[in-house]
C-alpha positions as CSV (number, residue, x, y, z in Angstrom):
1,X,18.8,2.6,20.0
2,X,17.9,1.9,16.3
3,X,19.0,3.8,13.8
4,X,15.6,4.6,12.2
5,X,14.3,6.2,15.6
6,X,17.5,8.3,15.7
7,X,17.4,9.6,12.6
8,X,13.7,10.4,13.3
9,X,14.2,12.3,16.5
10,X,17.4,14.5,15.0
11,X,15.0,15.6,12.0
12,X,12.2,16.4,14.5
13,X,14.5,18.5,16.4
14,X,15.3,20.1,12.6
15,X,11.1,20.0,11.8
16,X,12.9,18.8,8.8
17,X,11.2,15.8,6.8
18,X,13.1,12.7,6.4
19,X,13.9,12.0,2.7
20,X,13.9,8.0,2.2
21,X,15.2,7.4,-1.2
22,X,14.8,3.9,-2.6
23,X,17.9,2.3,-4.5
24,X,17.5,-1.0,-6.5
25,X,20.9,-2.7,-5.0
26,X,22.9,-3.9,-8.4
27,X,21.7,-1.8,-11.2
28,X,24.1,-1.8,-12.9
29,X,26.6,-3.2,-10.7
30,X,27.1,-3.8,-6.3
31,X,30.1,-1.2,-6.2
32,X,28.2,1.5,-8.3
33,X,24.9,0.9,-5.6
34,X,27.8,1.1,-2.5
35,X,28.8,4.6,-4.3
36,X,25.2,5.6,-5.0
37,X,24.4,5.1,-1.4
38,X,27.6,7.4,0.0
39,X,26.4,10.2,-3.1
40,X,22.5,10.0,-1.6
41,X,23.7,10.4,1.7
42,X,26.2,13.7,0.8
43,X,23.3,14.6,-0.8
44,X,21.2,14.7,1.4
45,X,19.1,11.1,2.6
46,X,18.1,10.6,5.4
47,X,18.1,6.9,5.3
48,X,17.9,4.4,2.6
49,X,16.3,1.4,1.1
50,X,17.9,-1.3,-0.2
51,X,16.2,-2.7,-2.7
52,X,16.8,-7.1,-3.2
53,X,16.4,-7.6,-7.1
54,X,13.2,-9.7,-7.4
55,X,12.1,-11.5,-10.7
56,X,8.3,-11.5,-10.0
57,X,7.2,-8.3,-7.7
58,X,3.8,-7.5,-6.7
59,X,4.2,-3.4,-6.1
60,X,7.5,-2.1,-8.1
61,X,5.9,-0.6,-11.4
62,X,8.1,-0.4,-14.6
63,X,11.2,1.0,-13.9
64,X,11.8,-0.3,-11.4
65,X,11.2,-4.0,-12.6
66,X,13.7,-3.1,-15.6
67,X,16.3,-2.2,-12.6
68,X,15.6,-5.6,-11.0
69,X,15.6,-7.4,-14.3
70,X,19.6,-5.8,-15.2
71,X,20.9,-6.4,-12.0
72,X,19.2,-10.6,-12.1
73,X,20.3,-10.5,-15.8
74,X,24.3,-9.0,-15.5
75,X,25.1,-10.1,-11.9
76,X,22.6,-12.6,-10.1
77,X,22.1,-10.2,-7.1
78,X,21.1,-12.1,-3.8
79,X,19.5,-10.7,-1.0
80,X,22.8,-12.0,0.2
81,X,25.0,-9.3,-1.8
82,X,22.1,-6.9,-0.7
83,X,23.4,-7.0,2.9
84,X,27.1,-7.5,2.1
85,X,26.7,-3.9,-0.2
86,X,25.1,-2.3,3.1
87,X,27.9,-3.7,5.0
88,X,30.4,-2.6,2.6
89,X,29.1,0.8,2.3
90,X,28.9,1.0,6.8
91,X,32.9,0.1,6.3
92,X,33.4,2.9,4.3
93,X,31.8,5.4,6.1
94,X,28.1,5.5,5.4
95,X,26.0,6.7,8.4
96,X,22.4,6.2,6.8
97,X,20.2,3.9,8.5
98,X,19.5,1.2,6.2
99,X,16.2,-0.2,5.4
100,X,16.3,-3.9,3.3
101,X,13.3,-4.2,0.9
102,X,12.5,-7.7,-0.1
103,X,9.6,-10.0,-0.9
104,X,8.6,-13.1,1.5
105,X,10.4,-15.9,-0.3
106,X,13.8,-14.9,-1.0
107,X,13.6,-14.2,3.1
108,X,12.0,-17.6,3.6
109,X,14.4,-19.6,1.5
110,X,17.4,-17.9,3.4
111,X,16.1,-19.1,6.5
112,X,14.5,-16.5,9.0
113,X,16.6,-16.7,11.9
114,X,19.4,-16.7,9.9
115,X,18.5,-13.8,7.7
116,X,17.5,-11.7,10.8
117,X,21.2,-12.5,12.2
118,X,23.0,-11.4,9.0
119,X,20.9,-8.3,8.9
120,X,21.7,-7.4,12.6
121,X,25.4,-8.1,11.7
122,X,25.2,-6.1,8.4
123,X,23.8,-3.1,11.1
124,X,20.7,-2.7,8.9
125,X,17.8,-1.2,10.7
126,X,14.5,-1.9,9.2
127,X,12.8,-4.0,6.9
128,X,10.6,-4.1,4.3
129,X,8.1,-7.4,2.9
130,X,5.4,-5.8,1.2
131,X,3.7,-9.1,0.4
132,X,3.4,-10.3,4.3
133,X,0.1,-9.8,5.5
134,X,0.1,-8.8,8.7
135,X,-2.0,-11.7,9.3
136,X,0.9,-13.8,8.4
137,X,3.9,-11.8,10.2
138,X,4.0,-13.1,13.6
139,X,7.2,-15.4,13.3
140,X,8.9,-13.0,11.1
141,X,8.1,-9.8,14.3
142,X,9.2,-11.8,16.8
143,X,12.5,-12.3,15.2
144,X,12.3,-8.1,14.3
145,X,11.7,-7.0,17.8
146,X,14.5,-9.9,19.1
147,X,16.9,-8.6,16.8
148,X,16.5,-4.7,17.2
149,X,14.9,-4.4,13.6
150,X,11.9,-2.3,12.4
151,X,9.5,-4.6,10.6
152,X,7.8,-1.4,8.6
153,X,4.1,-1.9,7.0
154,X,2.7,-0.6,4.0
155,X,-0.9,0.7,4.5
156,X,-2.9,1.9,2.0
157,X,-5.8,4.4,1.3
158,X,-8.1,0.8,0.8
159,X,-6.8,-0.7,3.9
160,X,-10.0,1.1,5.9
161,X,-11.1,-0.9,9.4
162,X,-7.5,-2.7,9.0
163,X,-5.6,0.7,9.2
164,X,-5.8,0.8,13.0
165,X,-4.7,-2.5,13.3
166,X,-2.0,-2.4,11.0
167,X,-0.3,0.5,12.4
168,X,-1.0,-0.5,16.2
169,X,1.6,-3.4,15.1
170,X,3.6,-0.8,13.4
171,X,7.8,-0.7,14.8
172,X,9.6,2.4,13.2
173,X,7.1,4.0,10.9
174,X,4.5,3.6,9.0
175,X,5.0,3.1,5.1
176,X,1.6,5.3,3.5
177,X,1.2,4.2,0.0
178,X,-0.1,7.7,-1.5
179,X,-1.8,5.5,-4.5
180,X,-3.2,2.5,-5.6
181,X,-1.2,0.5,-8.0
182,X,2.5,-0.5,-8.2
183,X,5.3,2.2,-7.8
184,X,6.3,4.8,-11.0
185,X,6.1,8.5,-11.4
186,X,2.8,10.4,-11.2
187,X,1.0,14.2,-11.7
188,X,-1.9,12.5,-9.4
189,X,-2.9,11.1,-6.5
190,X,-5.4,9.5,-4.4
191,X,-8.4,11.4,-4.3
192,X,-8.8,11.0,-0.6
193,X,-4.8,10.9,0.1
194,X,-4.9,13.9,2.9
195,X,-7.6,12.4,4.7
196,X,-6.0,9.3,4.4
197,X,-2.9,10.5,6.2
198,X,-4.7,12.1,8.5
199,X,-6.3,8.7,9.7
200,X,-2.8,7.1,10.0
201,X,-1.4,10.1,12.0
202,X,-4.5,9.7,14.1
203,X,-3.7,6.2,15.1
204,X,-0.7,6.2,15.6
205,X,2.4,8.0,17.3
206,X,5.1,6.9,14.9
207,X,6.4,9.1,12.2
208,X,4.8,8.6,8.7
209,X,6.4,8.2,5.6
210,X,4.6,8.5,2.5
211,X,5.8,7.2,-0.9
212,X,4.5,5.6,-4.6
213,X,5.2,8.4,-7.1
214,X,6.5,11.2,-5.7
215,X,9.2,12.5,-8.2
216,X,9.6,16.5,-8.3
217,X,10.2,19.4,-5.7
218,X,6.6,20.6,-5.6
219,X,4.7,16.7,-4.9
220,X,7.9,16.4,-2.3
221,X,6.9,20.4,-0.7
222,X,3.1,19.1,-0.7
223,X,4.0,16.3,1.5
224,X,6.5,17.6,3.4
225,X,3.8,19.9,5.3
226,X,1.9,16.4,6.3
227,X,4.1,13.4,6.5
228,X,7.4,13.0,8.6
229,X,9.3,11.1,6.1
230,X,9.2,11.2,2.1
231,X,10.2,8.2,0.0
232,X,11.3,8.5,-3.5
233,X,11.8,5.0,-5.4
234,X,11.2,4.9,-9.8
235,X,12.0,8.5,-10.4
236,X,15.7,8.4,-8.6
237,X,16.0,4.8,-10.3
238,X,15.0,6.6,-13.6
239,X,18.0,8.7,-12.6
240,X,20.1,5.7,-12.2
241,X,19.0,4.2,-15.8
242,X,19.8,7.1,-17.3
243,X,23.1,7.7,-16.3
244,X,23.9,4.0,-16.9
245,X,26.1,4.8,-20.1
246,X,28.3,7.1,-17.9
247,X,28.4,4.4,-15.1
248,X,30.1,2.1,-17.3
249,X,33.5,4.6,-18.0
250,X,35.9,5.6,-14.9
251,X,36.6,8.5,-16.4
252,X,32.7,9.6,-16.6
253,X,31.9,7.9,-12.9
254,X,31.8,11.0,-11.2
255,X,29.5,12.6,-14.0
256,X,27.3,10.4,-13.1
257,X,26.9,10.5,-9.2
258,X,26.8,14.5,-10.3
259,X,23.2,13.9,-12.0
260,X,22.2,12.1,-9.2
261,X,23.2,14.8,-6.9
262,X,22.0,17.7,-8.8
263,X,18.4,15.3,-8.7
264,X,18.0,14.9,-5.4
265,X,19.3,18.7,-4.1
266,X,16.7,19.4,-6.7
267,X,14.1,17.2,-5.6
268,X,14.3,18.4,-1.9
269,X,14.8,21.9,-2.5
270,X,18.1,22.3,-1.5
C-alpha cells in the first residue's frame, strides 16, 4: 500500500490532521535538506515535499524562489539529487512518505519512464507538477498508477465546473490552493475559501489538503477543523533562510534544526 494512504488512515484513526510541510531540497546544501527532513519528522510531519529547485516557477512566491535560486546558484541541484536526498534520508531512517514537487520539463527532459522508475526505486510516494493540466496528464498517470505513485492535483477556488473533474482523476489527495496567486505568507484568504472546500470534500472521497499561506498556529487550528491535511511551504522555508548563518558552523548545526523544531511544535500546537 502507498505510503500517502497509510499515513492518511493512521491520522484518521487519531482525527489528527496531517501536517505536509514543504522543503526546498538544497537550500543551502543536500545533507542539511536530508537532516531537515529527519528534524520535521521528530517534529512532528506527517509527510513531506520535496521540493526540485526550479529557475523559472509558475506558483512558488518569493521565498521560495530565493530558496530555489541558492540551491541552482551554490550547488546545481537536479531533480536527480532531489530523489537521491529522499533516498538518502529512507537509509537513515526517515519514515515520512515523500512527495516530489517539480515542474513538467525537468520531468520531461529526464525521460518519463525513467523518472517514474527512479522515483519508485527512491520509495517516494506521490508527486507533484503543478503546471500539467490535467488535460495534458494522461501519459504521465498511466506511468503514476503503473508505478504505485500518487499523481496529486492542485485545484483552485477559480477552477469552478473543472473541480469535479479534476478531483474525479484525483490519486492520493487533493491539493486545495486556499488563494489565488503564487505561494508566501498571508493574514487572508479567499473570500469564498470554506465554501470552496466544501465543494471539493463534496466530490470527492479522498482526504484534502489545503495549503498557499498558512504560516501560524491559529490559520493552521482554522483549517484543521475542515481539511484532512495542512501544507506549510514559504513560512517553514523562511525558517530555513533564517537559520542559514547557523547552518553553515558544525558547532551551531543543532541550533539550527532547534528553530525549526520549536517552529513547527509551534505551528501545530504541540
Amino acid at each position: 500500500m502507498n505510503r500517502i494512504d497509510l499515513k492518511f488512515a493512521e491520522l484518521k484513526e487519531s482525527r489528527q490532521p496531517a501536517f505536509i510541510p514543504f522543503l526546498t531540497i538544497g537550500d543551502p546544501d543536500v545533507r542539511t535538506s536530508i537532516d531537515i527532513m529527519k528534524q520535521l519528522e521528530t517534529s512532528g510531519a506527517s509527510m513531506v515535499e520535496l521540493g526540485v529547485p526550479y529557475s523559472d516557477p509558475l506558483a512558488d512566491g518569493p521565498v521560495i524562489q530565493r530558496s530555489s535560486q541558492r540551491a541552482l546558484k551554490h550547488h546545481q541541484v537536479s531533480i536527480q539529487d532531489v530523489m537521491d536526498a529522499a533516498r538518502q534520508a529512507r537509509s537513515e531512517g526517515c519514515k515520512l512518505p515523500f512527495i516530489l514537487f517539480t515542474y513538467y520539463n525537468p520531468v520531461l527532459q529526464y525521460g518519463l519512464e525513467r523518472i517514474f522508475e527512479v522515483l519508485k526505486e527512491s520509495d517516494i510516494s506521490g508527486l507533484i507538477i503543478p503546471d500539467l493540466p490535467m488535460e495534458e496528464d494522461a501519459e504521465v498517470r498511466v506511468l503514476a498508477e503503473k508505478n504505485n505513485i500518487h499523481l496529486i492535483p492542485l485545484v483552485a477556488p477559480t477552477s469552478n465546473d473543472r473541480i469535479k473533474r479534476i478531483v474525479t482523476r484525483a490519486s492520493g489527495f487533493v491539493y486545495c490552493v486556499s488563494s489565488l496567486g503564487v505561494t508566501g505568507t498571508r493574514t487572508q484568504f479567499h473570500s469564498g475559501i470554506d465554501e470552496f472546500l466544501t465543494t471539493v470534500k463534496e466530490a470527492t472521497n479522498l482526504p484534502i489538503a489545503v495549503g498557499f499561506g498558512i504560516s501560524t498556529h491559529e490559520q493552521f487550528a482554522r483549517f484543521s477543523e475542515s481539511c484532512d491535511g495542512i501544507v506549510v511551504g514559504s513560512a517553514l522555508v523562511r525558517q530555513v533562510e533564517e537559520a542559514l548563518p547557523l547552518f553553515e558552523k558544525e558547532s551551531t548545526r543543532p541550533q539550527a534544526l532547534l528553530q525549526i523544531h520549536n517552529f513547527v511544535r509551534e505551528l501545530i500546537g504541540n
